[in-house]
C-alpha positions in Angstrom: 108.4 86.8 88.4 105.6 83.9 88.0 102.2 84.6 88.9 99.7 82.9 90.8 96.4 82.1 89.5 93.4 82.4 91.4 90.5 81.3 89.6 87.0 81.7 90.9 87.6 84.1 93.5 86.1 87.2 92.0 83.3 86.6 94.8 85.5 85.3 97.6 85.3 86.5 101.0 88.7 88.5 101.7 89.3 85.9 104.8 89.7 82.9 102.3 91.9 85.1 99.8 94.1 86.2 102.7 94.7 82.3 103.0 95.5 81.5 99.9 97.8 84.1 99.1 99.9 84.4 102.3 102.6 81.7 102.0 106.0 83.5 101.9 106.1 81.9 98.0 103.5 84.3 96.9 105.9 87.4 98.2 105.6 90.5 95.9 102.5 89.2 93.7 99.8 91.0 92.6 96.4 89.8 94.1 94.7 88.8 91.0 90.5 88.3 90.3 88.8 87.2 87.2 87.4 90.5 86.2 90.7 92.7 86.6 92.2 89.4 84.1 89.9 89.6 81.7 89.9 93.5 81.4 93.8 93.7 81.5 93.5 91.0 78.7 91.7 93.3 76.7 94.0 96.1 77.3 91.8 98.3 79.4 93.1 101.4 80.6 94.9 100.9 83.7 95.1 104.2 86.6 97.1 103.6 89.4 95.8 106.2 92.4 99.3 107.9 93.9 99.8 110.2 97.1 103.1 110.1 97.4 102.8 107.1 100.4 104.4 104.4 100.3 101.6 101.9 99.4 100.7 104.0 96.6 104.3 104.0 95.6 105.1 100.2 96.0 101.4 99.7 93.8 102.9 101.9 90.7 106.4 100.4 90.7 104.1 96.0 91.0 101.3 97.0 88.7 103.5 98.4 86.1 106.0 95.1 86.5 102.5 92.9 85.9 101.6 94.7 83.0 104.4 94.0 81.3 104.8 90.8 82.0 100.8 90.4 80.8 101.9 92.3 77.5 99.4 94.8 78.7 99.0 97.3 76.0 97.0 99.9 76.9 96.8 102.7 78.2 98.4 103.8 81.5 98.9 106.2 83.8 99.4 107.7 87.6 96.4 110.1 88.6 97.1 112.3 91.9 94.5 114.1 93.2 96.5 117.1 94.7 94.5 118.7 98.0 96.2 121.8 98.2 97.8 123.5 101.0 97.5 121.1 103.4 99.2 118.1 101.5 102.7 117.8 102.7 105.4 119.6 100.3 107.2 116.6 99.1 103.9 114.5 97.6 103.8 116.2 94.3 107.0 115.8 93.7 107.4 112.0 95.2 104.6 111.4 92.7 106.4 113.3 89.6 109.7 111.1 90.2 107.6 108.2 90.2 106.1 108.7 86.9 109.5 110.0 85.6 110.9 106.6 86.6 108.4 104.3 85.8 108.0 106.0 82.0 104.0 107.1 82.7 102.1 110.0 82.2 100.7 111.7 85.4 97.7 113.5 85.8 97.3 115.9 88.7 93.4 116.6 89.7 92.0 119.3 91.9 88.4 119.8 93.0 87.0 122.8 91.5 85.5 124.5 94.6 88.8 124.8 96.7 91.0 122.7 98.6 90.6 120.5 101.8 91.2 123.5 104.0 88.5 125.4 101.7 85.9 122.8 102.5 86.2 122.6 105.9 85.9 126.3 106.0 82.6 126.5 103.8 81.3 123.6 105.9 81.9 125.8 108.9 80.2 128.9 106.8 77.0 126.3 106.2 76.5 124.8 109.8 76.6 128.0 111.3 74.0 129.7 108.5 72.1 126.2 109.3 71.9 126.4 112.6 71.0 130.3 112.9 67.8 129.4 110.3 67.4 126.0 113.4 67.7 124.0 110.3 69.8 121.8 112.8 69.2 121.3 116.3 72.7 121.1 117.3 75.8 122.8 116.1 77.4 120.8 113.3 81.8 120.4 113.6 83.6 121.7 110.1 85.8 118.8 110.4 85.4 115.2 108.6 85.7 112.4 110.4 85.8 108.2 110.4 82.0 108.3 110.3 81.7 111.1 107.8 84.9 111.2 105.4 84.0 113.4 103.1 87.6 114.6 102.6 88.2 111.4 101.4 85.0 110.8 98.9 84.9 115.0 98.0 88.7 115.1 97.5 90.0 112.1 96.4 87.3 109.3 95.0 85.4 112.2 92.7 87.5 114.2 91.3 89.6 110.9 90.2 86.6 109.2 89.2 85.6 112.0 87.1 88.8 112.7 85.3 89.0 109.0 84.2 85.4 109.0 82.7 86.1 112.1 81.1 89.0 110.9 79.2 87.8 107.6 78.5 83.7 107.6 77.8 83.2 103.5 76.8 84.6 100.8 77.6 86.4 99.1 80.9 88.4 101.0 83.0 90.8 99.8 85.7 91.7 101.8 89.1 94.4 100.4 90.9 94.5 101.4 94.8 97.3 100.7 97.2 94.6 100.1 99.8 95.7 96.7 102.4 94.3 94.3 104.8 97.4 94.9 106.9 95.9 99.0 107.9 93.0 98.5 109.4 89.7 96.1 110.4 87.5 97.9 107.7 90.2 97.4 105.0 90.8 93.7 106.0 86.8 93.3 104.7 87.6 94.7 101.1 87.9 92.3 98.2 91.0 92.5 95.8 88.2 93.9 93.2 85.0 95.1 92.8 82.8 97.4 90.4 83.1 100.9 90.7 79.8 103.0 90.8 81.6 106.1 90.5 84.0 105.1 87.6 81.2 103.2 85.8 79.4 105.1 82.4 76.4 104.2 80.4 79.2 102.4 77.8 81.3 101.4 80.2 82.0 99.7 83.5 84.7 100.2 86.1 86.9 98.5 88.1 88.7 98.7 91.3 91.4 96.8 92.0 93.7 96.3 95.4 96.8 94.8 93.6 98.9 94.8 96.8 95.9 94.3 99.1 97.7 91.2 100.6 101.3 92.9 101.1 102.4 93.3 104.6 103.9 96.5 105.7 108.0 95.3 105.4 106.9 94.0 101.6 105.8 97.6 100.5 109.3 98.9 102.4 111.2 95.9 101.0 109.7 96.2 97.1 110.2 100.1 97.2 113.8 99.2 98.3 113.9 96.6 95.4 113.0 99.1 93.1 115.1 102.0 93.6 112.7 104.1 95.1 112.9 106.8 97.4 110.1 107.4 100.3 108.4 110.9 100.9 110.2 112.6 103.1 107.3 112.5 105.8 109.0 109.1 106.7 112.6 109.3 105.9 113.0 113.1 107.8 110.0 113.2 110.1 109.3 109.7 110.6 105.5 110.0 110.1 104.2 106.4 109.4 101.5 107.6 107.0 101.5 109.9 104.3 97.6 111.7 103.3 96.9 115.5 104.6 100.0 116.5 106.3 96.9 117.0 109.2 94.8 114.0 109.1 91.5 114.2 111.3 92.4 110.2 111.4 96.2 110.5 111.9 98.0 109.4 115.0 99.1 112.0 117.4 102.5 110.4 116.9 102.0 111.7 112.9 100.4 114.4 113.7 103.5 115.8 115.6 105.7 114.9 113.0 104.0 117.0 110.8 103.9 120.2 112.9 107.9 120.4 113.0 108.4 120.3 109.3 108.4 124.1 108.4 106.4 123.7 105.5 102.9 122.9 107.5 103.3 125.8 109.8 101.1 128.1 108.2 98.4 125.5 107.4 98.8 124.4 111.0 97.7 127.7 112.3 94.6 128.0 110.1 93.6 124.6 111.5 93.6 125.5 114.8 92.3 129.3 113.9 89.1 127.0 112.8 89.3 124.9 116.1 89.0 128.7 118.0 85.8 129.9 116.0 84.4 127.3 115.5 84.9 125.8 119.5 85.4 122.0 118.0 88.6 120.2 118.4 90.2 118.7 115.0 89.6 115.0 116.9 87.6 114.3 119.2 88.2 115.2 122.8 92.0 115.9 120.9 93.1 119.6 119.8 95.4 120.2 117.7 96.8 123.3 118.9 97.8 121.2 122.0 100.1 119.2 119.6 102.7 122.0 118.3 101.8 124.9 120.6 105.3 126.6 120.3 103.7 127.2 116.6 101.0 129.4 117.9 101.5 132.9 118.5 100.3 134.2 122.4 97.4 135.8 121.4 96.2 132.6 119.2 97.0 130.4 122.2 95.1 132.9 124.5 92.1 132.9 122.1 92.4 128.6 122.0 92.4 128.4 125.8 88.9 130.6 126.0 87.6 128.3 122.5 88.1 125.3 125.4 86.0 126.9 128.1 83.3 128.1 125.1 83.3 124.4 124.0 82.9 123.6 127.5 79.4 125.9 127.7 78.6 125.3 124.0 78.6 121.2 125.3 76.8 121.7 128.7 73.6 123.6 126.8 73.4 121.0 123.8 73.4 117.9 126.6 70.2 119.6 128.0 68.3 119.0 124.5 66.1 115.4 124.8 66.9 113.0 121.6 63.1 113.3 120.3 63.7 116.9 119.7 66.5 116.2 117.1 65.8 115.6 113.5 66.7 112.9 111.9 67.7 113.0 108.3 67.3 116.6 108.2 64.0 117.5 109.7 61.8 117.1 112.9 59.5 113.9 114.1 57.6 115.7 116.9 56.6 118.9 117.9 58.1 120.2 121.2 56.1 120.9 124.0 55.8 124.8 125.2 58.0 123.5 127.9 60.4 121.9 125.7 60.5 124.8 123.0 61.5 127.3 126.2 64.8 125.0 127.0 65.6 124.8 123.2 65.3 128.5 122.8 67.5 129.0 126.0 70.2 126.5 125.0 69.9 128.3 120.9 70.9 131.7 123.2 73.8 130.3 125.2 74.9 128.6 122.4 74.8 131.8 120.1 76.5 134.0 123.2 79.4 131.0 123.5 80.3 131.1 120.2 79.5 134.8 119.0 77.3 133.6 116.3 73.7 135.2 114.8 70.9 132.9 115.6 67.1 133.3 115.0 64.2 131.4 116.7 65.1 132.6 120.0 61.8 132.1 121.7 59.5 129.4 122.5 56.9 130.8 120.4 59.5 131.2 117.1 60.9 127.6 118.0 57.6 125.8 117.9 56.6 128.2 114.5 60.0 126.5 112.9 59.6 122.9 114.0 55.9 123.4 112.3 56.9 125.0 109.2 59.6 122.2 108.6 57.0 119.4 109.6 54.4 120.9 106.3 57.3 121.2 104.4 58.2 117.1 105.1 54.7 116.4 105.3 54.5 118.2 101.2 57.1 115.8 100.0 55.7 112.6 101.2 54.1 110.8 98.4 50.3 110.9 98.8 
């Protein structure tokens, strides 16, 4: 299949790229740059990032076909970063068939400290010890979100990004992503390359690169098709249109449905919402997710989900009674409260505490004020003088 060159666009704006590479001639290419050219000339190691999705899929079966056509020499592989027991059954092996077929050696990463479930429960563990010690003004969710994905960065971008420097210590590395404009408004902003940070070493530089970052959704579909492949079973049996977490805090409620009636995700679905009930925070906002597969819950959990509504309810009225001035920002105070002000905080810290069972200290104006002080020395110690 001929390439198309794009020279000088290592530093284009996506919008002009999208341009120039969306005639129907340029169907099933690779989005090329400068930099990933030159390293792939050089026969830099080459990871392609899998999940067992289709883009992800569709990336492995292009970037392998341009490697070879490039004589590409060096080394390659599919890295999967496996999030435990709440990644749908058929991704690991979705991703093992894929490197089967395609001839490359896959590595399977974990983080160290537990799975995705296990962070959002030691999250939980850490707001709540935070907000006893009024180390935050307000109760904290245990759930990621758009604005905060650590799932994604913690999970996913790490743990791969460590692996690969660990295994190659100099030199340029290449990580292919099946990220496209296509998916979203942030991802229509991303180049087809860019440095790497995380992948980069004090020998060494790395590189990300969208290959299929220009592929519409039917091309991934139609080039899987091409290929021989065979989609996750999240589409082809529960017709979810996006494979990541079986529960993603970002998924669809259509997906998030589909998930909840394969088998598999039943037990994972009922710790999720077991966190929702302590913790008095819906998976999404203003959206539970034990309203999405209640015939999953067992009476007593869906009693106990129904009274985490009302406690969410009294847990939301107290917090809206605390003024903006009185939060910290970046971790600590700005201002002292007022006697007045340290009163309603103390009764909101009680109402709170009583709505969600919790242990709280500073329960009084006068251990309120004593805390905002003793954080505001300790800020005040670390400015430079």
């Amino acid at each position: 299949m001929q390439q198309i060159e794009l020279p000088g666009l290592a530093l284009a704006e996506p919008q002009a790229l999208r341009a120039i590479i969306s005639t129907s001639l340029l169907r099933f290419n690779v989005a090329r740059d400068p930099l990933i050219d030159m390293a792939l000339a050089g026969h830099a190691p080459v990871y392609v990032g899998v999940s067992g999705g289709k883009d992800s899929q569709a990336l492995a079966y292009r970037v392998q076909a341009h490697l070879d056509e490039i004589g590409h020499a060096g080394v390659r592989a599919l890295i999967h970063s496996d999030l435990g027991r709440i990644e749908w059954r058929d991704s690991a092996p979705v991703c093992e068939r894929l490197a089967e077929r395609i001839g490359w050696e896959l590595v399977t990463v974990r983080r160290q400290a537990g799975d995705m479930v296990d962070r959002w429960l030691s999250r939980w563990a850490a707001n709540v010890e935070r907000y006893r010690m009024l180390s935050c003004v307000k109760l904290i969710m245990p759930w990621s979100s758009a604005a905060q994905r650590f799932c994604t960065s913690e999970l996913k971008t790490q743990v791969i990004a460590r692996a690969i420097r660990a295994r190659h210590p100099a030199g340029v590395v290449v990580s292919a992503i099946g990220l496209r404009w296509e998916e979203s408004a942030a991802r229509a902003r991303q180049p087809v390359a860019k440095r790497d940070a995380a992948l980069s070493r004090a020998r060494g530089i790395g590189l990300d690169w969208n290959a299929i970052i220009h592929w519409p959704r039917q091309d991934v579909l139609d080039y899987i098709r091409q290929c021989g492949g065979v989609l996750h079973e999240a589409y082809r049996i529960y017709g979810s249109s996006r494979v990541s977490c079986a529960f993603c805090v970002l998924a669809s409620r259509g997906d998030l449905h589909a998930a909840a009636t394969c088998d598999d995700n039943a037990a994972v679905y009922r710790e999720l919402v077991n966190l929702e009930v302590r913790s008095t925070f819906s998976f999404q906002s203003g959206k539970w997710l034990g309203d999405v597969a209640p015939g999953l819950l067992e009476p007593a959990l869906r009693a106990r989900l129904a009274e985490a509504k009302e406690r969410a309810v009294l847990r939301q009225t107290a917090e809206a009674e605390i003024p903006t001035h009185l939060l910290y920002q970046a971790g600590w105070p700005v201002c002292m409260p007022t006697s007045a002000e340290a009163r309603s905080l103390a009764s909101v810290r009680r109402r709170v505490a009583q709505a969600l069972g919790i242990g709280a200290d500073c329960l009084d104006a006068d251990a309120v004020a004593a805390r905002y002080a003793e954080l505001m020395r300790q800020r005040a110690q670390m400015q430079p003088t």
